[in-house]
C-alpha positions as CSV (number, residue, x, y, z in Angstrom):
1,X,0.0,0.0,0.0
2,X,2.9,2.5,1.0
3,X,4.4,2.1,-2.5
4,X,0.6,2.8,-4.5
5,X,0.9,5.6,-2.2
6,X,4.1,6.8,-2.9
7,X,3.8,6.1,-7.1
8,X,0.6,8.1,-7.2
9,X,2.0,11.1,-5.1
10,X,4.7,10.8,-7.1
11,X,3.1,10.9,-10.4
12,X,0.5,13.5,-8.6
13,X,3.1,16.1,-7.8
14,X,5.4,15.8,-10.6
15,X,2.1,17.1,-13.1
16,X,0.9,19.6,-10.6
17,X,4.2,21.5,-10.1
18,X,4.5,21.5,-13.9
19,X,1.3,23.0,-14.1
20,X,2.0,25.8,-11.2
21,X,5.2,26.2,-13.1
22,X,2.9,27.1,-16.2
23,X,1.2,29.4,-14.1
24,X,4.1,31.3,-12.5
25,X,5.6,31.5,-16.0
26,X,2.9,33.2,-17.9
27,X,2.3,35.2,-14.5
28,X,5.4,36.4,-14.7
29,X,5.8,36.9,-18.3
30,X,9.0,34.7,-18.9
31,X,9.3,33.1,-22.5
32,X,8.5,29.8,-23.4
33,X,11.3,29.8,-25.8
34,X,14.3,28.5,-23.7
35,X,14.2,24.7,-23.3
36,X,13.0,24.6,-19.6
37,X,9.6,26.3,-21.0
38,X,9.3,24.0,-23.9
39,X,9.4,21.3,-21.3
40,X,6.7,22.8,-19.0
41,X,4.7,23.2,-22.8
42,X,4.9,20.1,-23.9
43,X,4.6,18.0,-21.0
44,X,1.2,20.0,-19.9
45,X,-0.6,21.5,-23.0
46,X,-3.0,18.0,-23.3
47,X,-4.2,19.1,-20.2
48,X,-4.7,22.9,-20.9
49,X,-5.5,23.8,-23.9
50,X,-8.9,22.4,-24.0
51,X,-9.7,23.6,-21.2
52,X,-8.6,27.3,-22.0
53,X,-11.7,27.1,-24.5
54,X,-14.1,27.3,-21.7
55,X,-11.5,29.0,-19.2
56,X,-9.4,31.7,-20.3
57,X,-6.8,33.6,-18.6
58,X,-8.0,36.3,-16.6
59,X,-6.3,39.2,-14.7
60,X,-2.9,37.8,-15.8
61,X,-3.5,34.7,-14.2
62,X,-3.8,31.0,-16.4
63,X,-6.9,30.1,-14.5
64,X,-6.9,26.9,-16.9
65,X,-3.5,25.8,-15.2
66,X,-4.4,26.3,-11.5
67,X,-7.7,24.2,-12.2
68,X,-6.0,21.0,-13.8
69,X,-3.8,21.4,-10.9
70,X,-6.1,21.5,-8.5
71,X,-8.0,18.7,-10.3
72,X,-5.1,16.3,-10.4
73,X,-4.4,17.3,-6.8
74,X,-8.7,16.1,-5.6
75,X,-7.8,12.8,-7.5
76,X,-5.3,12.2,-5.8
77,X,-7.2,12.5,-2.4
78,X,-9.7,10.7,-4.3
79,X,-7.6,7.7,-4.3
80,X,-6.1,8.0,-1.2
81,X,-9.0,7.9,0.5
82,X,-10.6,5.3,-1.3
83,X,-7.9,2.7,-1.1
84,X,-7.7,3.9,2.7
85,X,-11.0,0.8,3.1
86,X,-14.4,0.8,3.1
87,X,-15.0,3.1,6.0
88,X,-12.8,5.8,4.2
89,X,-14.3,4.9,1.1
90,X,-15.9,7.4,-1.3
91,X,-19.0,6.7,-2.9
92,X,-21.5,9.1,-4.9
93,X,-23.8,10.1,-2.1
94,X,-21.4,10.8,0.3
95,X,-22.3,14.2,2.2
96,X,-21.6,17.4,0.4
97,X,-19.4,18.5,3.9
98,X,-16.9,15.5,3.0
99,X,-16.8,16.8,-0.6
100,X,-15.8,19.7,1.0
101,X,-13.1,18.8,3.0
102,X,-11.8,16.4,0.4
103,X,-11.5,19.9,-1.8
104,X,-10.0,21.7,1.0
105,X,-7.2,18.4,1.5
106,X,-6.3,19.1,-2.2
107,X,-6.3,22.8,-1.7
108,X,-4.0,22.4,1.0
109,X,-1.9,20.3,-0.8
110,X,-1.6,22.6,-3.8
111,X,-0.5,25.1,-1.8
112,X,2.2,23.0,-0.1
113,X,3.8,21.7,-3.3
114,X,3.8,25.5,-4.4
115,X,6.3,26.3,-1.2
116,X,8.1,23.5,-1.8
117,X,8.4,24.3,-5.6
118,X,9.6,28.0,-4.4
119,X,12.0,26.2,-2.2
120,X,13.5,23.9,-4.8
121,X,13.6,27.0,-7.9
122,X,15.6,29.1,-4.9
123,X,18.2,26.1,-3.9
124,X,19.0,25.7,-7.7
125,X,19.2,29.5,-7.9
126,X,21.5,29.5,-5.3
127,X,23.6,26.6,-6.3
128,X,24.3,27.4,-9.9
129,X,24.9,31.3,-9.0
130,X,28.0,29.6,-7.4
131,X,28.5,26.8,-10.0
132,X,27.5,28.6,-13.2
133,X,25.8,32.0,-12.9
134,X,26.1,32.4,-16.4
135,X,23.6,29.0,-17.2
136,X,20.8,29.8,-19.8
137,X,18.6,28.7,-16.6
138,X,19.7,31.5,-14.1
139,X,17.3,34.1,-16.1
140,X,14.2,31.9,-15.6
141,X,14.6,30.9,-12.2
142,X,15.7,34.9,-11.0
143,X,12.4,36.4,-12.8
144,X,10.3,33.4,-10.8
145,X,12.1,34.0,-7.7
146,X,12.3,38.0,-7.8
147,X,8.5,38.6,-6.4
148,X,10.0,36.4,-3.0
149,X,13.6,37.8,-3.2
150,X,12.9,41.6,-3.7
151,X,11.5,42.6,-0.5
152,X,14.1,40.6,1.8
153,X,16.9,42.3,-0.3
154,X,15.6,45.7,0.2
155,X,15.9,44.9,4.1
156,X,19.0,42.5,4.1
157,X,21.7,43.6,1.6
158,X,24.6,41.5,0.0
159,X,27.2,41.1,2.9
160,X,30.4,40.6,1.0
161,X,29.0,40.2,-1.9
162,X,27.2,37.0,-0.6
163,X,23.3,37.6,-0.7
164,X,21.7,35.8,2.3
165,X,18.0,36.6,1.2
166,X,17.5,32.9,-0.4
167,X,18.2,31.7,2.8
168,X,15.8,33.9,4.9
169,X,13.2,33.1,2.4
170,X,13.9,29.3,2.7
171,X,13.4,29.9,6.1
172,X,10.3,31.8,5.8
173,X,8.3,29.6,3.3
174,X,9.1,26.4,5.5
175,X,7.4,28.3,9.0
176,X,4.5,28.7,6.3
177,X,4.7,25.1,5.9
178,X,4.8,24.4,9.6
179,X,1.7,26.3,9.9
180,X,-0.2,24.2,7.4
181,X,0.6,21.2,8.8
C-alpha cells in the first residue's frame, strides 16, 4: 500500500508543479522559448489547452493551469481515501461536507507543493549562482524568484557580496509550511 501511495503522489506532484510552473511562468511573463519552457509546454498542454476554450486567462493569471492542478491534486485525495478501506471509502452520495473537506485536502496540498516548488527553484538558484551564474537557466529561475527575493533584499543587503536573502526566504516559506501542517 505504501508504495501505490508513494507512485501516485509521485506521479500526482510531478504534473501539478508542472502546471504551477505554467502558471508562474505566464504570470510572470518569462518566455517559453528556452528549453525549460518548452518542457513545462509540452509536457502540460494536453491538459490545458482544451480547457482554455471554456476558461481563459483572466487578470494575468492561467486560471486553466491552477484548475488541472487542483483537479489532479482532488484525485489524488480521491484515491487515497478510497484505497484507505471501506469506512474511508468514497461513494456518490457521500455528504456534500466530506466533498468539502476532500476539496479543501487538495487545496491544501496545492498550496504545499507550491512552497516546496519555491524552495527547490531558490536552492537551484542558489547553487548554480556559485557553480555557473552564467547557465541559460539562471534568467528563468531569477524572474520566478524576484516577487520572494525583492522585498528581503531591500531589508538585508549582500554582505560581502554573498546575498543571504535565499536563505531567509527558505526559512520563511518552511514556517508557512509548519503552519499548514
Amino acid at each position: 500500500m505504501q508504495a501505490l501511495y508513494f507512485l501516485l503522489k509521485t506521479v500526482s506532484d510531478f504534473f501539478c508543479a508542472l502546471f504551477i510552473l505554467r502558471l508562474l511562468l505566464q504570470w510572470r511573463r518569462i518566455s517559453f522559448a528556452n528549453p525549460f519552457g518548452g518542457f513545462v509546454l509540452k509536457l502540460t498542454n494536453w491538459a490545458v489547452l482544451p480547457l482554455r476554450r471554456i476558461i481563459p486567462g483572466f487578470g494575468g493569471v492561467d486560471w486553466a493551469s491552477l484548475i488541472v492542478a487542483l483537479v489532479v491534486q482532488f484525485i489524488f485525495v480521491l484515491l487515497v481515501f478510497g484505497a484507505a478501506g471501506p469506512g474511508f471509502g468514497v461513494s456518490v452520495g457521500m455528504a456534500g461536507g466530506l466533498w468539502l473537506n476532500l476539496l479543501l485536502l487538495a487545496l491544501m496540498n496545492l498550496l504545499r507543493l507550491v512552497i516546496y516548488l519555491f524552495c527547490i527553484v531558490l536552492i537551484v538558484q542558489a547553487v548554480l549562482s556559485w557553480v555557473n551564474p552564467w547557465s541559460p537557466l539562471m534568467p528563468t529561475l531569477r524572474q520566478l524568484t524576484h516577487p520572494l527575493l525583492a522585498p528581503v533584499q531591500r531589508l538585508i543587503p549582500p554582505i560581502s557580496g554573498i546575498d543571504l536573502s535565499p536563505l531567509v526566504v527558505i526559512l520563511l516559506l518552511q514556517a508557512v509550511l509548519m503552519l499548514l501542517q
